[in-house]
C-alpha positions as CSV (number, residue, x, y, z in Angstrom):
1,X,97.3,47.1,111.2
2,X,94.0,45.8,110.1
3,X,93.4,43.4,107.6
4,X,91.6,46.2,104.8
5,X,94.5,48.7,106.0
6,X,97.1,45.7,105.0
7,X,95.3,45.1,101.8
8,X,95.2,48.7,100.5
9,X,98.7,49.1,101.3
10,X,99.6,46.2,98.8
11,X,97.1,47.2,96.5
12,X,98.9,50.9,96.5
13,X,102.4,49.7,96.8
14,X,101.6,47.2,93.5
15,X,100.1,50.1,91.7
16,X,102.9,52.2,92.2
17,X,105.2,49.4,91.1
18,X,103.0,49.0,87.7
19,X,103.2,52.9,87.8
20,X,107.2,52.7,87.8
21,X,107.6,50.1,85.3
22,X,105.0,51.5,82.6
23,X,107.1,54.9,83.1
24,X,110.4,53.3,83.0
25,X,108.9,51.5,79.9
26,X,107.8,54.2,78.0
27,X,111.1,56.5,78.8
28,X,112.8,53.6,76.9
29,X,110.5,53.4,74.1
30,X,111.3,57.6,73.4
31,X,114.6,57.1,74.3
32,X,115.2,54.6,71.6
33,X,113.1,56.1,69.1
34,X,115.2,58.9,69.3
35,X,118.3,57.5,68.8
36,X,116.6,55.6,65.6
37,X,115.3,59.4,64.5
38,X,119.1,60.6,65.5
39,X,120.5,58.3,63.0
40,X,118.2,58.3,60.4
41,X,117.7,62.2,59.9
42,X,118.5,64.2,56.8
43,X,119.4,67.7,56.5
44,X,118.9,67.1,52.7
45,X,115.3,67.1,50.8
46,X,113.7,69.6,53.0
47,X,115.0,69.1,56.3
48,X,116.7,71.7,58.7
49,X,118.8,69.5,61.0
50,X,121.9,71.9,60.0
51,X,122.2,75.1,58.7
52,X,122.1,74.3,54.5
53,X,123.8,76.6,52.1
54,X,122.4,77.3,49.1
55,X,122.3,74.8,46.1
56,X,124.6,75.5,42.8
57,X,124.9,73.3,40.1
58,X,128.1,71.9,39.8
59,X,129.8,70.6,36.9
60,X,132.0,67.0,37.1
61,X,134.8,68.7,37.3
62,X,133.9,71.2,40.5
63,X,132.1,67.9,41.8
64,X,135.9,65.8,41.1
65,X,137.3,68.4,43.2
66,X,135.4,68.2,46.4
67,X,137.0,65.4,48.4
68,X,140.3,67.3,47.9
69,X,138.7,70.1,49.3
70,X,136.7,68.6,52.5
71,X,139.5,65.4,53.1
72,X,137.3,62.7,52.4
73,X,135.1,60.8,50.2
74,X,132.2,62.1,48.2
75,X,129.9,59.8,46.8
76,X,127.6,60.3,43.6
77,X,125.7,57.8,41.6
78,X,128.0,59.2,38.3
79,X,127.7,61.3,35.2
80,X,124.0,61.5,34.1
81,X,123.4,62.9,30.5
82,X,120.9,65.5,30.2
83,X,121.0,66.3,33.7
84,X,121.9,69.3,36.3
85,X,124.3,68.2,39.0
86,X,123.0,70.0,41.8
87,X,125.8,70.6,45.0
88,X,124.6,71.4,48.7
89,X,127.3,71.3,52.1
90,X,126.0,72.1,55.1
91,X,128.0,73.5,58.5
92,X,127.9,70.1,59.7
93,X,130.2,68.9,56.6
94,X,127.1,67.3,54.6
95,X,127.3,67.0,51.2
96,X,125.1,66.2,49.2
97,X,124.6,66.1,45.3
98,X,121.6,66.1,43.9
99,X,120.4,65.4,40.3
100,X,118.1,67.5,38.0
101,X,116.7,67.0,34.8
102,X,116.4,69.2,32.5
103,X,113.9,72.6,33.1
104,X,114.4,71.9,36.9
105,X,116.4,74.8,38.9
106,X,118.5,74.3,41.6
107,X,116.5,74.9,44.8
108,X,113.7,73.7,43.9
109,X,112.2,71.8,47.0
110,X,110.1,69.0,45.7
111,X,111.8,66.0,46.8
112,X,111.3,64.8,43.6
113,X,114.8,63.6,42.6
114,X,117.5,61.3,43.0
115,X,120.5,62.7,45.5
116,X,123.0,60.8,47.3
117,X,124.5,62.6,50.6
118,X,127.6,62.3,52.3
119,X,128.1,62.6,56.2
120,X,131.4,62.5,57.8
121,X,130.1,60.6,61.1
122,X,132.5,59.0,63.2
123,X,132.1,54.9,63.6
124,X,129.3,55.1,60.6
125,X,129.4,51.6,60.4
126,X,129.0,50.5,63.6
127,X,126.0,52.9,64.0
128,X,124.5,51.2,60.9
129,X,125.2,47.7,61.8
130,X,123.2,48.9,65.1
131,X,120.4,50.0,63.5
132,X,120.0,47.5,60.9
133,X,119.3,45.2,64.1
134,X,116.1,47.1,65.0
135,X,112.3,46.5,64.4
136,X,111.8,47.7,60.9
137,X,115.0,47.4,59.4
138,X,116.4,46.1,56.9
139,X,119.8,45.5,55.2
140,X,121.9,44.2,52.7
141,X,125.8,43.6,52.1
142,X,127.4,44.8,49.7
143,X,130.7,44.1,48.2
144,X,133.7,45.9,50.2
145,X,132.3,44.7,53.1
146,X,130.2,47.5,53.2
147,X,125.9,47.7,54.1
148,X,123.0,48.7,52.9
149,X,120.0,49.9,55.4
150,X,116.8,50.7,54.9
151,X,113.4,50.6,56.5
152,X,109.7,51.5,57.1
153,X,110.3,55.3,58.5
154,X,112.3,56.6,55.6
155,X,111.3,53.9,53.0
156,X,112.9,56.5,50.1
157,X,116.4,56.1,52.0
158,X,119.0,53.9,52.0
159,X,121.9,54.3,54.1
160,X,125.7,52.7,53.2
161,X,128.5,52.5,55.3
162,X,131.9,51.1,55.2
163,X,134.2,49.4,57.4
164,X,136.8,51.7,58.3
165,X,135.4,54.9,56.9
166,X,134.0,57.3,59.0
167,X,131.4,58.4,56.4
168,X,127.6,57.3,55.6
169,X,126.0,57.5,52.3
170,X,122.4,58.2,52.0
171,X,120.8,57.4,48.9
172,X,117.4,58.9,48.6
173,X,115.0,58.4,45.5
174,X,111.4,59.1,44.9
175,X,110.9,55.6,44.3
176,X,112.0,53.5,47.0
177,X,113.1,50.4,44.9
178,X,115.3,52.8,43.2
179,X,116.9,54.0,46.0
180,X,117.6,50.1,47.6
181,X,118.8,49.2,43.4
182,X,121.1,52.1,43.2
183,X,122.2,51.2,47.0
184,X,122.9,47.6,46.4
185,X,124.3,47.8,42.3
186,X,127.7,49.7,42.7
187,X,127.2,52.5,40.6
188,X,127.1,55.0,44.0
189,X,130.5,55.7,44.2
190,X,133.1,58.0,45.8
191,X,133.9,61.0,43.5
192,X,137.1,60.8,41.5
């Protein structure tokens, strides 16, 4: 083999090396950022990830009766005066309650107010503790034992998880601030 048949060979076989890697790269890059979108969706505010049944408002007393009904917690951020509570499941088991001032119907679609959903999800906590370790993320403890996670892609969403509890929270707010206070001050609570 000549010389310039040698060197072409190397040439192609490095190419096809920097080929490989680049693909096996960028197969990791959208595998992991689908895992980080798997986590992080919402069926609530506007999204379709499950079928949604239609909003009713709820009074405190249906809302009281809901972890009875579906065998575990149900979180809310607690009685608001002059507010609607708005209540939403899904088929996937989400709950989610959602909080309307006054003149605001249920179903309206802005995502203009404060709801906190609950998702059964097996090893919630783990998952969290997981993500909170990527780029982007953020968290925070909170008492319990429990965290707080938050980041760049869904800045108006905090998630919480327990140990032990195979539920996550989502706390979403038009104001992100809002959502990371009402995350990290205790008052989202289970139902009770």
């Amino acid at each position: 083999m000549s010389e310039r048949a040698h060197t072409a060979e190397r040439f192609t076989t490095s190419a096809n090396h920097r080929r490989i890697r680049l693909a096996l790269i960028v197969a990791a890059a959208i595998g992991a950022g689908l895992v980080v979108w798997l986590l992080f969706k919402s069926d609530g505010n506007g999204s379709s990830a499950s079928t949604r049944a239609p909003a009713a408002a709820a009074s405190a007393t249906k809302l009281r009766a809901l972890p009875q009904q579906v065998g575990h917690d149900v979180f809310w951020a607690g009685r608001k005066s002059g507010f609607t509570y708005e209540l939403t499941q899904t088929s996937k088991g989400n709950i989610f309650v959602r909080y309307l001032p006054a003149g605001v119907e249920p179903n309206d679609q802005r995502p203009n107010f404060l709801t906190v959903g609950t998702y059964p999800h097996r090893g919630a906590f783990g998952v969290l503790q997981k993500v909170s370790k990527k780029p982007g993320s953020s968290v925070r403890n909170l008492a319990g034992g429990g965290i707080a996670v938050y980041g760049q892609g869904k800045p108006n969403s905090v998630y919480v998880a327990y140990p032990g509890k195979d539920l996550e929270i989502e706390i979403y707010a038009p104001s992100p601030s809002r959502a990371l206070r009402l995350a990290t001050s205790g008052q989202i609570r289970p139902l009770r």
